[in-house]
KEPA-535427 format. One record per atom (N, C-alpha, C, O): x, y, z. Coordinates in steps of 0.2 Angstrom, whole numbers, plus 2048, in hexadecimal, padded with zeros to 3 digits. Each point is the difference from the previous one (the first is absolute). Last residue first. Example, Ala and Ser with C-alpha at 12.3 -4.5 7.8 and 13.67 -1.06 7.14 Angstrom:
BEGIN
8407F5823;804806801;7FC805803;803806801;7FF7DE7FF;7FC806800;804806800;8057FF803;
***
This chain:
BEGIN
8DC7D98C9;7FC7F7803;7FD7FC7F9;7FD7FB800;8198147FD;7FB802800;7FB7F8802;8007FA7FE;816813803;7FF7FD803;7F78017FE;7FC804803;81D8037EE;7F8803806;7FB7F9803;7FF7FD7FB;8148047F4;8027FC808;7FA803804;7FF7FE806;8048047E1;804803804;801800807;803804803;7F07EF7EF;8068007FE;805805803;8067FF802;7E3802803;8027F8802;8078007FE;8037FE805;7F28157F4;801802809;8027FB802;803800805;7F87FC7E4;805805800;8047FF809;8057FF802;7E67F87F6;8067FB7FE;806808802;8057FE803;7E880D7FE;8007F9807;8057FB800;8037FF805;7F58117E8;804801806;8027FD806;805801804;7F07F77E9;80A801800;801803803;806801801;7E37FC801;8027F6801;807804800;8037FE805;7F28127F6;800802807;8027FA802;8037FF806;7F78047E3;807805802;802800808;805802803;7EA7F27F4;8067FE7FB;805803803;8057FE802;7E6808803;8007FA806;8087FE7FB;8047FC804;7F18167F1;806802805;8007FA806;804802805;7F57FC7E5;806803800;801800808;8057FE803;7E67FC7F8;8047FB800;8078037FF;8047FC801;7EB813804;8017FB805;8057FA7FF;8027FC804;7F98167EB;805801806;8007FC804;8067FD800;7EC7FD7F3;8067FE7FA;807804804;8067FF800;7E1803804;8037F9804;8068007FE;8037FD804;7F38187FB;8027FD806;8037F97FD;8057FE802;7F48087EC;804806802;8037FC806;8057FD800;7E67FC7F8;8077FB7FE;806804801;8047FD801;7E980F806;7FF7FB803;8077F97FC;8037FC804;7F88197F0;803800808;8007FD804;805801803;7EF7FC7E9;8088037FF;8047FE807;8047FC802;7E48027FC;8037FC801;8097FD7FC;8047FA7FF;7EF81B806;7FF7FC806;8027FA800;8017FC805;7FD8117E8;804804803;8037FA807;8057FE801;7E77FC7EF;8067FE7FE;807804804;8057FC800;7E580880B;8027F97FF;8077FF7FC;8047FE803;7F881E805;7FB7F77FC;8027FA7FF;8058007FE;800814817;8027FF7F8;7F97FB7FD;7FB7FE802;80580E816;7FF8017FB;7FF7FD7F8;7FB8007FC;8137FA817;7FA7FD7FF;7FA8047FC;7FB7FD7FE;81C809804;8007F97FD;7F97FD7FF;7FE7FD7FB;80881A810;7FF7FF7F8;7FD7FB7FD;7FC7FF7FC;80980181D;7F88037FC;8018067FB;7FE805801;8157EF808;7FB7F87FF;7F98057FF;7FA7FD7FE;81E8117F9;7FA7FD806;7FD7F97FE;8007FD7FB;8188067FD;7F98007FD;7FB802807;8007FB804;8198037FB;7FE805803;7F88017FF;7FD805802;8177E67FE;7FB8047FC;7FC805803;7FC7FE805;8157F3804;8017FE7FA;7FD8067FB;8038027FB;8047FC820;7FB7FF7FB;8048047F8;8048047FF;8017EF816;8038027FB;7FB8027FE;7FD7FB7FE;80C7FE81E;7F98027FC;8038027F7;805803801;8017EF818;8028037FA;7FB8027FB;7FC7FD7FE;8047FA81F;8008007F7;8038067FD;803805802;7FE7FA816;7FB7F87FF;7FF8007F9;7FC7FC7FE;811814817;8007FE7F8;7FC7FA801;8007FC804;7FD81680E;8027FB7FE;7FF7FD7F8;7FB8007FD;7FF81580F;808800800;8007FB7FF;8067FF7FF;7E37FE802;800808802;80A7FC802;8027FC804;7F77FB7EC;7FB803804;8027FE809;8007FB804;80B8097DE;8007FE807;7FB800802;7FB8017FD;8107FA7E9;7FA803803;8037FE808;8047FC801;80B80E7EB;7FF7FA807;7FB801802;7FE806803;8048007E0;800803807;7FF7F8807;7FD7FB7FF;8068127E4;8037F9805;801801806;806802802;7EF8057E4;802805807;8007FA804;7FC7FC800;80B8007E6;7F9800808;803804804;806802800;8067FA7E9;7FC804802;7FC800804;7FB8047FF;8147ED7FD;805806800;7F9805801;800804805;8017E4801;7FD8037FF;801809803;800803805;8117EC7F9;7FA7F97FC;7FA8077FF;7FE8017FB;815807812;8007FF7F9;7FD7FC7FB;8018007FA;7FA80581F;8008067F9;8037FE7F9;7FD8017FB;8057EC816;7FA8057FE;7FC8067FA;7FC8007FB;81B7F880E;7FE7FC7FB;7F98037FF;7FE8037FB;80B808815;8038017FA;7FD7FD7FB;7FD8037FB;7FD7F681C;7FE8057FD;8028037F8;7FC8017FC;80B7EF815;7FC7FF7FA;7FE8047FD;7FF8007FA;80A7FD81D;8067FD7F9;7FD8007F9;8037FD7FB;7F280C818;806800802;8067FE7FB;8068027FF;7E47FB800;7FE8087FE;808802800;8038047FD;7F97E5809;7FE8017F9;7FF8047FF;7FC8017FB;8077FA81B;8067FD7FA;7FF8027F9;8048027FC;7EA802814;806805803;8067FD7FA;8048047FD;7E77EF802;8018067FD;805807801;8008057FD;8007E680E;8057FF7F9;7FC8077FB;8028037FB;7FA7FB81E;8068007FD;8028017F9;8058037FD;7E3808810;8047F77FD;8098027FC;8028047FC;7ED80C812;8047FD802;8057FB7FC;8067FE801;7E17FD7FE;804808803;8077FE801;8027FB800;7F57F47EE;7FC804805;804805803;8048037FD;7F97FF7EC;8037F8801;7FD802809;7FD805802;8028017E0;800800808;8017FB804;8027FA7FE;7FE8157E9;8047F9804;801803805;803805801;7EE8047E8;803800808;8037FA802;7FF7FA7FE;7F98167EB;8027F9801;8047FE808;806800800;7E78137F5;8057FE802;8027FB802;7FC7FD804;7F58187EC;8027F8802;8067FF802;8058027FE;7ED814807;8047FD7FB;7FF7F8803;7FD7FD805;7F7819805;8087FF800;8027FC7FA;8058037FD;7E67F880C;8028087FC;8078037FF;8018047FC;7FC7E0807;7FC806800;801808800;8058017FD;8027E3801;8008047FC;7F9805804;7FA7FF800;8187EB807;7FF807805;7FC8057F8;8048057FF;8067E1806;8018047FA;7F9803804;7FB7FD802;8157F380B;7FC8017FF;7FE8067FB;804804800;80C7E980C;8018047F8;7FA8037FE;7FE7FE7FB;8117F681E;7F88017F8;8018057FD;802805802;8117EB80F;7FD806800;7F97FF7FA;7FF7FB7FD;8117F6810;7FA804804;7FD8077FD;7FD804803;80A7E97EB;804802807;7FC801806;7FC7FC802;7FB80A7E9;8047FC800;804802807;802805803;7E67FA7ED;802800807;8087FE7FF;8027FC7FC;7E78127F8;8017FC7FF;8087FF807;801804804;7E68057FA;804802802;8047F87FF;7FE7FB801;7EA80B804;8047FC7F8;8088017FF;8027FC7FC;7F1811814;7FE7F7803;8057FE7FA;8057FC801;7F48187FB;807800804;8017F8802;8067FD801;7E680E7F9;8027FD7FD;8067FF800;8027FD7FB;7EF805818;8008047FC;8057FC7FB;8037FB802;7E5800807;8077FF802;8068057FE;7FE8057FE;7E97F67FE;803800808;805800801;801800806;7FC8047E3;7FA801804;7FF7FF808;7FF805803;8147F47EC;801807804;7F9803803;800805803;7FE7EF7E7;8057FF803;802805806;7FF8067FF;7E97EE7F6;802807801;809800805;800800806;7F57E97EF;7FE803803;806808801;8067FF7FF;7FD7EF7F3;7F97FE800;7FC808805;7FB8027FF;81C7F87F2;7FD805804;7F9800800;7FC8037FC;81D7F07FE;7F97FF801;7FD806804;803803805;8147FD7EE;7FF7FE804;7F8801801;7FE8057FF;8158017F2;7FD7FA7FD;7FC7FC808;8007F9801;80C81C7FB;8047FB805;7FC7FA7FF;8017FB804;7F78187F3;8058017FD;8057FA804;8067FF7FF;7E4802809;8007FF7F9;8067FF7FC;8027FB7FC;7FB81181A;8007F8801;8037FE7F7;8057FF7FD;7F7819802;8057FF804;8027F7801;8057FD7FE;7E680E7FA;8048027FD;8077FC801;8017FC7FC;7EB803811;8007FE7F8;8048027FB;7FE7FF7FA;80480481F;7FC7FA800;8007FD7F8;8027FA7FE;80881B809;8067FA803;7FA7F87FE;8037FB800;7F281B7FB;8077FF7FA;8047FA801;8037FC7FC;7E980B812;7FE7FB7F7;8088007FE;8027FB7FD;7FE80F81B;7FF7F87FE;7FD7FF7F9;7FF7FA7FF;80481B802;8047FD802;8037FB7FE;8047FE7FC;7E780C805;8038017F9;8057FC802;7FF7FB7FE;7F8807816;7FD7FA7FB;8028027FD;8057FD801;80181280C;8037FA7FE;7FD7FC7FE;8037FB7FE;7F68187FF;8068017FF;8047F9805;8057FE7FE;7E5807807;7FF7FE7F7;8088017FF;8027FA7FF;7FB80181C;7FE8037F8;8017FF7F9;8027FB7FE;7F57F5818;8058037FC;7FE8057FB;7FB8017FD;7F87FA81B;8007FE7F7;8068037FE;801806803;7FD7EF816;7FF8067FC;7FF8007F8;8017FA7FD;7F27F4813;808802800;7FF8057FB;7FB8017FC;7F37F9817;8008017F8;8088017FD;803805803;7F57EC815;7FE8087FD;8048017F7;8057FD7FE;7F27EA80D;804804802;7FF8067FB;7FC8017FB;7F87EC804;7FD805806;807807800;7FF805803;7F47F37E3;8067FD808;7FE803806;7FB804801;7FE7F77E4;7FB7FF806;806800807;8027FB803;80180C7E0;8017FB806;7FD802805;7FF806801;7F98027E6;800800808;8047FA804;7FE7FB801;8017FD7E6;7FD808804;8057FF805;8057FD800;7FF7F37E7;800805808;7FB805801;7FE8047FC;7FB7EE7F3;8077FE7FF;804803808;8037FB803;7E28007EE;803804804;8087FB804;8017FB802;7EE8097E6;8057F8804;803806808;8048057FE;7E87FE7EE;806803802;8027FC805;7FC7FD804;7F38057E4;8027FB807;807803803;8048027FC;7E68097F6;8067FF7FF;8057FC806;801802806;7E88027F0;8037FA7FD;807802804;8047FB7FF;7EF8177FE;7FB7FE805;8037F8800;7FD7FD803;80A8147ED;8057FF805;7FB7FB806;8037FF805;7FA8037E2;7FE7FB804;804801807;8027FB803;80180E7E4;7FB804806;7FC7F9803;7FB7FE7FE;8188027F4;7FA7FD800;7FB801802;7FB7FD7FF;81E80D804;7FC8007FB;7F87FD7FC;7FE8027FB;80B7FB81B;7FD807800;8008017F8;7FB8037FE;80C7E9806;7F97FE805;7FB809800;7FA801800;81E7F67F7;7FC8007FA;7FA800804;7FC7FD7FD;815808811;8018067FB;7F97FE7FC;7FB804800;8097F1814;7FF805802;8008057F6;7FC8047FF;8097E380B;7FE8027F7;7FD807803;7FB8007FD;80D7F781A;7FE7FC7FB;7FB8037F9;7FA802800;815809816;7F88007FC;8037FC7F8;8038027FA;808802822;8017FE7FA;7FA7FE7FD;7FD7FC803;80D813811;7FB7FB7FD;8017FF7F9;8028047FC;80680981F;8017FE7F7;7FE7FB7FE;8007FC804;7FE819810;8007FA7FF;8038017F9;8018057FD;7FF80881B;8027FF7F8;7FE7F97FF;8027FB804;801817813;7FC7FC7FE;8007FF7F6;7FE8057FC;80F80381C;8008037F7;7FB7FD7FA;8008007FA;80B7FB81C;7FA804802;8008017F8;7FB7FC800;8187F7804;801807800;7F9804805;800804805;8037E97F2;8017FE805;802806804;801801806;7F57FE7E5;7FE7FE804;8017FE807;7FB7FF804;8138057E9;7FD806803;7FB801804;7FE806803;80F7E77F7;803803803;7FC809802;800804805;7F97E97ED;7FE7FF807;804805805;7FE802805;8048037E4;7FA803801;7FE7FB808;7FB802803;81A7F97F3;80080A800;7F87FF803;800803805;8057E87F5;805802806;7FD806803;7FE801806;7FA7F97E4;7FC7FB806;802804806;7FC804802;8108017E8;7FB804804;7FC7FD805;7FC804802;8177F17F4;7FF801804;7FC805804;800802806;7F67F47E4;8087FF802;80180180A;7FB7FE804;7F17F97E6;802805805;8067FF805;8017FB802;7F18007E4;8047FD805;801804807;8018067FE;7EC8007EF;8087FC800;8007FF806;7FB800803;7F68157FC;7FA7F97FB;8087FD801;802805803;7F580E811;8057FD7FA;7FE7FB7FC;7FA7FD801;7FE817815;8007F97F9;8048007FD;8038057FE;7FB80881B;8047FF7FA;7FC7F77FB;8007FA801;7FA81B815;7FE7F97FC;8038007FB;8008057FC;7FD80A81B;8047FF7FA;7FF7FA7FD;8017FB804;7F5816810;8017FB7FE;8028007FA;7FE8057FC;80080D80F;8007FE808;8037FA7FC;8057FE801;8038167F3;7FC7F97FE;8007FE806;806800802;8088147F6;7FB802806;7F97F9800;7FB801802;8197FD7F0;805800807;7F8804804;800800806;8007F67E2;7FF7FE806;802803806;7FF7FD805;80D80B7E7;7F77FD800;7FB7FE806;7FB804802;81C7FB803;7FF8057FD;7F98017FF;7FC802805;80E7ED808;805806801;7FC8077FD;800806803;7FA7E07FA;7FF803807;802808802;7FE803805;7FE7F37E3;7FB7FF805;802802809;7FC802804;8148007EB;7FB8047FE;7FB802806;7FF805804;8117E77FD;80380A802;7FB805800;7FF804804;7FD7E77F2;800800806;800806804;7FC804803;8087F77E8;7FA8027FE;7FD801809;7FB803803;81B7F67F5;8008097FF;7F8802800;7FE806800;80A7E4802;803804807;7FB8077FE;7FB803803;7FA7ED7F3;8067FF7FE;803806807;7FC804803;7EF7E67F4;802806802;8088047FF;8047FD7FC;7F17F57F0;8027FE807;800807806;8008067FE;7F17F97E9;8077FD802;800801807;7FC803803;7F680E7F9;8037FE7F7;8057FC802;806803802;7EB80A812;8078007FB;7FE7FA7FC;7FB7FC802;7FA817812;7FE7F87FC;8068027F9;8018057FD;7F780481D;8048027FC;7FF7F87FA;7FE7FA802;7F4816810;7FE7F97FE;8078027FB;8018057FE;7F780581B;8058027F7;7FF7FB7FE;7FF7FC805;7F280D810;8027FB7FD;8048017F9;7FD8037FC;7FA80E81B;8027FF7F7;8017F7801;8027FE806;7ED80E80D;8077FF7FF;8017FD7F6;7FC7FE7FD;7F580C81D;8007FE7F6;806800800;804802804;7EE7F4812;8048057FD;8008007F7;7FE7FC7FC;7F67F681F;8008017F7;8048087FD;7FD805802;8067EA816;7FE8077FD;8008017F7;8048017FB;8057ED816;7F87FF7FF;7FF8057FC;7FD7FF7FB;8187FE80C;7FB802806;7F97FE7FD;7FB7FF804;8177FD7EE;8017FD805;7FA800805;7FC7FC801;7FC80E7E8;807800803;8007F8805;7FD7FC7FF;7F48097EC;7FF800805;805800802;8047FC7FD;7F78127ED;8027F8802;7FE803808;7FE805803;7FC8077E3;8007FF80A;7FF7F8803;7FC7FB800;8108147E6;7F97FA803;801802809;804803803;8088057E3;7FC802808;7FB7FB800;7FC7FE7FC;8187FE7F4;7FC7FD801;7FD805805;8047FF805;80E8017E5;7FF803806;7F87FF803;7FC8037FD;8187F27F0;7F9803801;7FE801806;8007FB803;8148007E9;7FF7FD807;7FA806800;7FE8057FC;8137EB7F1;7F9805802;801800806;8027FB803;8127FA7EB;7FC803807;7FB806800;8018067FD;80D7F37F0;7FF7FA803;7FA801806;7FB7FE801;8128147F4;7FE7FC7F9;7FE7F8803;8007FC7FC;7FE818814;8058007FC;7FE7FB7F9;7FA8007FE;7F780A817;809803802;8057FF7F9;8058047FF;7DE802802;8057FA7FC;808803802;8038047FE;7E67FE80E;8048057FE;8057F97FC;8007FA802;7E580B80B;8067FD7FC;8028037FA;7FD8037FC;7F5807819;8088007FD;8037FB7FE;8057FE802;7E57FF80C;8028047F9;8068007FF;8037FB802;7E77FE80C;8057FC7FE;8038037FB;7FD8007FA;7F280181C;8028047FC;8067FD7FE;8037FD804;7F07FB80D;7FC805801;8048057F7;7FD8047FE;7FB7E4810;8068037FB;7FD8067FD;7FB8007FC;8027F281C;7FF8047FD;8068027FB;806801802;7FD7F080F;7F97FF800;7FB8067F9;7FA8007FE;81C7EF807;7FF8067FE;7F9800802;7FD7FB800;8177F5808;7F9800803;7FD80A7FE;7FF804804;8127E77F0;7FF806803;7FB804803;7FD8037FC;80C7E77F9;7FD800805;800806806;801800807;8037FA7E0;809801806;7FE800808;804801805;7ED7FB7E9;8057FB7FD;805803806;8057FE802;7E98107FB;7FF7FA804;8067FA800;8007FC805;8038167EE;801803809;7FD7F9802;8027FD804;7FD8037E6;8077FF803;7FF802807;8037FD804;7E78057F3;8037F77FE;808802805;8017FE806;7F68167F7;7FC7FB807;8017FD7FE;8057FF804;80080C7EA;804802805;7FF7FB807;8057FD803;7F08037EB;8047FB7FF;805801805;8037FB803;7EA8137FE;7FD7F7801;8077FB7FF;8017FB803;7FF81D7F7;7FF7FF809;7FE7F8801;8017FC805;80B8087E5;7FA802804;8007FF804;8047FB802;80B8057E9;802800806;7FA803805;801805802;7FC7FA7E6;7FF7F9803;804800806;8017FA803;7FE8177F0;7FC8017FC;7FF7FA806;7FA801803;8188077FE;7FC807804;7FA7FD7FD;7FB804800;8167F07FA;800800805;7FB803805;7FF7FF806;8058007E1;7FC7FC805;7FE7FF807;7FC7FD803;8128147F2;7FA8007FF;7FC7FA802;7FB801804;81B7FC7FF;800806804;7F78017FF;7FC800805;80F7F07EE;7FD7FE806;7FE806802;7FA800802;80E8047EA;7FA7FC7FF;7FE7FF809;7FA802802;81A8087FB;7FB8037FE;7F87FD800;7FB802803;8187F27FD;800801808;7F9806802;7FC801805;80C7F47E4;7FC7FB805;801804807;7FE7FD805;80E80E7EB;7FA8017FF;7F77FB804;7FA801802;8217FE803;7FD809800;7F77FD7FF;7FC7FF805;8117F17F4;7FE7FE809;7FD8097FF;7FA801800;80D7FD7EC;7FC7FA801;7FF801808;7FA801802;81680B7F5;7FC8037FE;7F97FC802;7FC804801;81A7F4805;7FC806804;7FA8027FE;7FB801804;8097E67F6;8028057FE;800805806;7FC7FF805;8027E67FC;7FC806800;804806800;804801805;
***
């Protein structure tokens, strides 16, 4: 399917949308997500965000915790194919950012937006996602009253209190090291990388020390840590430094401390913000992402000879 082609199918739906997106179709999904609306009181702003994605803004009056009936928006966001981070973002940060409730459709496969949208739930953030079986030829047929939706995540139900919601600035984040970044290390990415964690966890190991890759407003930086204090990064700033510079004539090359103790080496390589990087477009993103790796395998190369080096020279290293 062309642009010119999806452009014009997205046209067609937008009009049906408003011709066959009814209060009645609407009550099908909210009951599928077992929304307690009691009133749909106004359905407007469908907005086409792009050459795939529609979304549509819901007033209705829902029933709270306490009992209390309120108004509140529902976003209905619906896409062409799978979810995708970027449709994510939208719905919790942007579009959505004044929505008590957020509903994402999709027609494919679903990735690790599962994750993101239990995670917002876990948040208080109340989102679902669903998957609508033949959703496109069912509105060209005008038979939206046909249309089967498979419910996929809501609401988690906890006792414990609402954990905080990440900013949109790092979920952008985590798209680049989750989809961008694994990929380029031919590595599995079922689930949102650094979602509870941080991605530092990935950190590759030698000795007592980690190779941690540090990209933020500052630049890209290829780090060697080690614990407080640690000797062999006192040997290797001590007897290494030179070589350093020389392998990376152009880094700013600094002893990380805390507070007066050394515990790493810091190089950054690249003075790119990480809020340009995440800006860029896919092809740019995943320039970058083979970028790091092909640092990370020179410099795990170059820090194996230094270590043969501080071995040959009798530094004592455990």
């Amino acid at each position: 399917m062309n642009a010119r082609t999806t452009n014009n199918l997205l046209l067609h739906l937008k009009v049906q949308w408003k011709k066959y997106l009814t209060k009645k179709e609407v009550r099908k999904i909210i009951r599928v997500c077992n929304i307690d609306a009691h009133e749909i009181s106004e359905i407007k702003s469908i907005q086409i965000v792009n050459n795939k994605e529609l979304t549509s803004k819901v007033h209705v009056k829902t029933r709270n915790k306490e009992g209390k009936i309120k108004e509140n928006i529902i976003l209905i966001s619906f896409r062409l194919g799978p979810p995708t981070w970027e449709q994510f973002i939208r719905t919790t940060y942007r579009s959505g950012s004044n929505a008590g409730i957020r509903i994402i459709i999709y027609e494919g496969n679903v990735s690790c937006i599962g994750e993101l949208v239990d995670n917002n739930n876990n948040c208080d953030l109340k989102t679902y996602l669903i998957e609508a079986k033949g959703l496109i030829q069912r509105i060209f047929e005008g038979k939206a009253s046909q249309i089967i939706y498979i419910y996929e995540n809501g609401p988690v139900l906890n006792d414990h209190p609402a954990e905080p919601l990440p900013s949109m600035r790092q979920v952008q984040e985590l798209e680049f090291w989750t989809c961008y970044y694994l990929p380029a290390w031919n590595e599995p990415f079922d689930k949102p990388m650094g979602l509870h964690d941080n991605h530092e966890k990935w950190d590759k190991v030698y000795k007592d020390l980690s190779l941690p890759v540090i990209w933020n407003d500052d630049g890209l930086h290829l780090n060697l840590t080690g614990d407080p204090n640690s000797e062999l990064i006192k040997l290797i700033w001590e007897n290494k430094l030179g070589a350093i510079k020389k392998e990376y004539p152009e880094a700013k090359i600094k002893l990380m401390e805390a507070p007066g103790t050394p515990y790493g080496i810091s190089i950054r390589i690249s003075d790119l913000p990480m809020n340009s990087l995440i800006k860029m477009g896919p092809k740019k993103k995943n320039h970058y992402a083979e970028f790091i790796r092909d640092a990370e395998h020179s410099f795990m190369h170059f820090i194996d000879n230094i270590l043969i080096d501080l071995k040959n020279m009798g530094k004592f290293i455990k």
